[in-house]
Each structure stands twice: as structure tokens, then as C-alpha cells.
C-alpha positions in Angstrom: -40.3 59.2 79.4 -37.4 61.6 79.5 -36.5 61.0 76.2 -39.9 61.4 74.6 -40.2 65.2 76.6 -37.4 65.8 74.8 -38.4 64.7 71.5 -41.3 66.7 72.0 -39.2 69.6 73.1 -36.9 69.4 70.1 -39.5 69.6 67.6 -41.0 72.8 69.4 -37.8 74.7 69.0 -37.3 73.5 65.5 -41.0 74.8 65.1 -40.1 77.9 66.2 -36.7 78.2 64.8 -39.0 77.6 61.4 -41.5 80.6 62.5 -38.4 83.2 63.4 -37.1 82.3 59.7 -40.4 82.8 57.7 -41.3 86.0 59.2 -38.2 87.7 59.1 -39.4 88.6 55.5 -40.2 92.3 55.5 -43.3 93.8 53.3 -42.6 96.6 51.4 -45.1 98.5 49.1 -45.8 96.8 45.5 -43.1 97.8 43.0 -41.5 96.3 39.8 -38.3 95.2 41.4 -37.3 92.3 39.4 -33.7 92.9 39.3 -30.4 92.6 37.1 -32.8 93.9 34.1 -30.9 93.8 30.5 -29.8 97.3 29.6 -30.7 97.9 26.2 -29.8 100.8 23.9 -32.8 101.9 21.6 -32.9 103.4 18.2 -35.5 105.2 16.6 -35.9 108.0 13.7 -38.4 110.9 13.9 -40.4 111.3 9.9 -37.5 113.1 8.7 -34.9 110.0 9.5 -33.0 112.0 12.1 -32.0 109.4 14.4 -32.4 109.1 18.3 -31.1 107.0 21.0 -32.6 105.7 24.0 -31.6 103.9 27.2 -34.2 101.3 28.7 -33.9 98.8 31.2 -37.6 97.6 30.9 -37.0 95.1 28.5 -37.9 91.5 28.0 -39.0 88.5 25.6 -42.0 88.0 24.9 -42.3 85.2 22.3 -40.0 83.4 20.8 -41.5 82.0 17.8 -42.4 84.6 16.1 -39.8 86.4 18.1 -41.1 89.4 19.7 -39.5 91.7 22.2 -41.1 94.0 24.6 -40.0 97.6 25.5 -41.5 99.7 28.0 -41.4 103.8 27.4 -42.6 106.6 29.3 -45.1 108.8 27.3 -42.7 111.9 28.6 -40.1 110.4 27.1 -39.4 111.7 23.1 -38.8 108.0 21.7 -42.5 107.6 22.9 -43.6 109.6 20.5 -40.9 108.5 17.4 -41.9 105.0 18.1 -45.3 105.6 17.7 -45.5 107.4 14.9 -42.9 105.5 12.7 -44.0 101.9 14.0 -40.3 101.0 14.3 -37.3 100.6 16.7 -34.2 98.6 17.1 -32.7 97.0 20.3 -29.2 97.5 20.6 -27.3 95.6 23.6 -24.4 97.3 24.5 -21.4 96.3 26.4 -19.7 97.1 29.5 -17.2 99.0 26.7 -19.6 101.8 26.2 -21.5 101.8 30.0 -20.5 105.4 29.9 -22.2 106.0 26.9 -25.0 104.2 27.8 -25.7 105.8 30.3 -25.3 109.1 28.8 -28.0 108.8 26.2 -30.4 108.1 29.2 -29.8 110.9 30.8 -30.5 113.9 28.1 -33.3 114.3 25.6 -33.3 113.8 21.8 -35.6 116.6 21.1 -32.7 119.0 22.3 -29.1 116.4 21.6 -28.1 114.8 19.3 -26.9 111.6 20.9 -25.1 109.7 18.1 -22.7 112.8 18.0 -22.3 114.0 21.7 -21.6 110.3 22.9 -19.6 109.4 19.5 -21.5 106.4 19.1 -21.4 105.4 14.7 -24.7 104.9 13.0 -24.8 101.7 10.8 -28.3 101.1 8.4 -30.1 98.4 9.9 -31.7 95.9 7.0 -35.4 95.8 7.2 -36.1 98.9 9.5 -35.2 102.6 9.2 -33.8 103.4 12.5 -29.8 102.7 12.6 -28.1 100.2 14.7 -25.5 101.0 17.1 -22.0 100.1 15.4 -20.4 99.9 18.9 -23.2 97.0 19.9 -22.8 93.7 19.0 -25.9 92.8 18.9 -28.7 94.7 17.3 -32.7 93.5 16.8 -34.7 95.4 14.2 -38.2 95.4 15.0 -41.4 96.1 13.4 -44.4 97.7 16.3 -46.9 95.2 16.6 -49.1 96.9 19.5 -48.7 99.6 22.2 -50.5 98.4 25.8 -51.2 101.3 28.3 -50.3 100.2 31.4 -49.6 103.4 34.3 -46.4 105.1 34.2 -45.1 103.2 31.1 -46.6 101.8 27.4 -45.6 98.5 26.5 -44.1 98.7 23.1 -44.3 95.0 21.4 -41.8 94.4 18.7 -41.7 91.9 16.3 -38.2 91.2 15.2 -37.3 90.8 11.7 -33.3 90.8 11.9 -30.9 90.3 13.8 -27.0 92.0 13.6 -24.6 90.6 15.1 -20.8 91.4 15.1 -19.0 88.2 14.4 -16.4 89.3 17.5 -19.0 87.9 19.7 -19.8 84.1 18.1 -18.7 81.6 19.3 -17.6 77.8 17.7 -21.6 77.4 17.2 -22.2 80.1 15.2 -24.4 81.4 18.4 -23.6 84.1 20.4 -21.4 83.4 22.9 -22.0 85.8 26.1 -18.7 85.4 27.5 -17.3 87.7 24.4 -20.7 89.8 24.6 -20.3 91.8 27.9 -23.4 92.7 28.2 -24.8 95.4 31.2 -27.2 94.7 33.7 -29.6 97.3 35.5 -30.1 97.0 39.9 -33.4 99.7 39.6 -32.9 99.1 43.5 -29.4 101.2 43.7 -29.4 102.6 40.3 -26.3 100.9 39.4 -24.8 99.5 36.6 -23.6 95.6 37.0 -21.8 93.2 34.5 -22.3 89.4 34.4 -20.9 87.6 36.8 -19.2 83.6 36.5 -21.3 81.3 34.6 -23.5 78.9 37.0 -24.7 76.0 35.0 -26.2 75.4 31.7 -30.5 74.5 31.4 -31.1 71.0 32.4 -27.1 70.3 33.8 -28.4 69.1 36.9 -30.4 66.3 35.7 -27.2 65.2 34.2 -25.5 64.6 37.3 
């Protein structure tokens, strides 16, 4: 009898041990914190050609085949407007080389700087798309505007890509990019801070192959 009042007992406190654990979570107010984001450096040209730069952190994939990338913009911002009017962009990823940089052309506007110059950052002519890539990124996606979605505070810019430049610094034995020799920056919109990539975890599917 003993024992079973203290089976019964033991599985109470574990009960509750479970409670305490589940609601310790705290709710806070609906916001977009999905966190490291990708920090991107975006290019655009106004109807003249003259060049601008833009930082972003709201950046994802959105299909890959065709391969489309998504941007998100704030209609304050001046690449808003270049973006819409041209119908073209190009996301550059930058490294943890240029973080200064990077964030530099996020923090002044291209209808008053001229980014490429203040930040000393080399214009290279992208392939299919009139905005330049970023010589000091190694990766750079030209993309053609597919559709704009209105969604609050930001537009949704949908880009399909139609090349790809990449520096051959950063491939590895595969002829794929290897992400070790990338560098790339990460985004905590939580602190505002800039984060590189930490060790490498695992590989998709590695533990089924244990």
C-alpha cells in the first residue's frame, strides 16, 4: 500500500514539475521575430542608371524551381520606389569583411549619398539586369520583379532570379558554394546586432544515417 501512495505521489510531482515547465513561457505581443535573418546588400538603379545600395534583413526564398527570392522594403525607403519603377534588383550577400559597410549603407539615404563612393564599395555590371553587383560580395543574384504584395509596414518584393555571380574564392571541391569560405552576416532584429555563423551542426538527413 505504501508503495502504491507513492507511485501515485511521484507521478503528481512529475505532473506538476511538467505544468511549472510549460507555463514558464511568457507571451509577448505578435511581432516578426524569426531570428538570425540573412543580411543582404541590395542594388538597384534609378531611370538614369545611377546606382543605389540597400541594406535588408527581410529576406527569404521563396521557390526554388524557378528560383525566386523575396525582399521586403519599406515604401519610405528610396529603393522602394527604384525597384518599382525599374522592375529590377540584385541581392548581394556580403561578408563579415565588409559588416562595416553594410551596415553603413543602411543607415543613410540614396536620394542624398552616394553609397558605392562613401562606403568604397566597386560596382561590377551584373549580366542580365541593369543594377551592378557588389564586387566586394561573393555572391550576387540578379533578379527580375515578378510582383509587389502590400502587406503593413513593408511590400513584399518577389524576384525571379536569372543569374547568379559568384566569386570563385568561395567554391568549394563541388563547384558549390561552400559557406565556410563565404562568411556570410546574420541579423538578431531582437538586439540589433550583427552575428556571424557559428560551427557547422550537421548536414540534412545525417541523423538517419546514424
Amino acid at each position: 500500500m505504501a508503495l502504491k501512495y507513492w507511485l501515485i505521489i511521484a507521478t503528481l510531482s512529475a505532473i506538476l514539475v511538467r505544468c511549472r515547465v510549460l507555463s514558464s513561457k511568457k507571451e509577448l505581443k505578435p511581432s516578426a521575430l524569426v531570428y538570425p535573418t540573412p543580411v543582404v546588400l541590395v542594388t538597384s538603379v534609378d531611370e538614369n542608371g545611377r546606382p543605389n545600395i540597400c541594406t535588408l534583413a527581410a529576406v527569404g526564398i521563396l521557390s526554388g524551381k524557378p528560383p525566386h527570392v523575396g525582399i521586403s522594403i519599406r515604401p519610405s525607403r528610396y529603393s522602394h520606389g527604384l525597384i518599382s519603377r525599374t522592375k529590377e534588383f540584385v541581392v548581394n550577400i556580403p561578408t563579415t569583411d565588409i559588416v562595416r559597410e553594410t551596415d553603413y549603407c543602411g543607415v543613410v539615404s540614396g536620394r542624398t549619398v552616394d553609397k558605392f563612393r562613401e562606403a568604397k564599395l566597386t560596382q561590377m555590371k551584373a549580366k542580365k539586369v541593369r543594377p551592378p553587383i557588389i564586387k566586394e560580395c561573393p555572391v550576387s543574384l540578379e533578379c527580375k520583379l515578378k510582383d509587389v504584395i502590400k502587406l503593413g509596414s513593408h511590400d513584399l518584393f518577389i524576384g525571379e532570379v536569372v543569374n547568379v555571380d559568384v566569386d570563385e574564392s568561395v567554391l568549394g571541391s563541388s563547384g558549390n558554394i561552400d559557406y565556410g569560405k563565404l562568411s556570410p552576416v546574420t541579423w538578431n532584429p531582437i538586439t540589433g546586432e550583427y552575428h556571424g555563423l557559428g560551427k557547422v551542426l550537421g548536414s540534412e538527413g545525417f541523423q538517419k544515417r546514424k
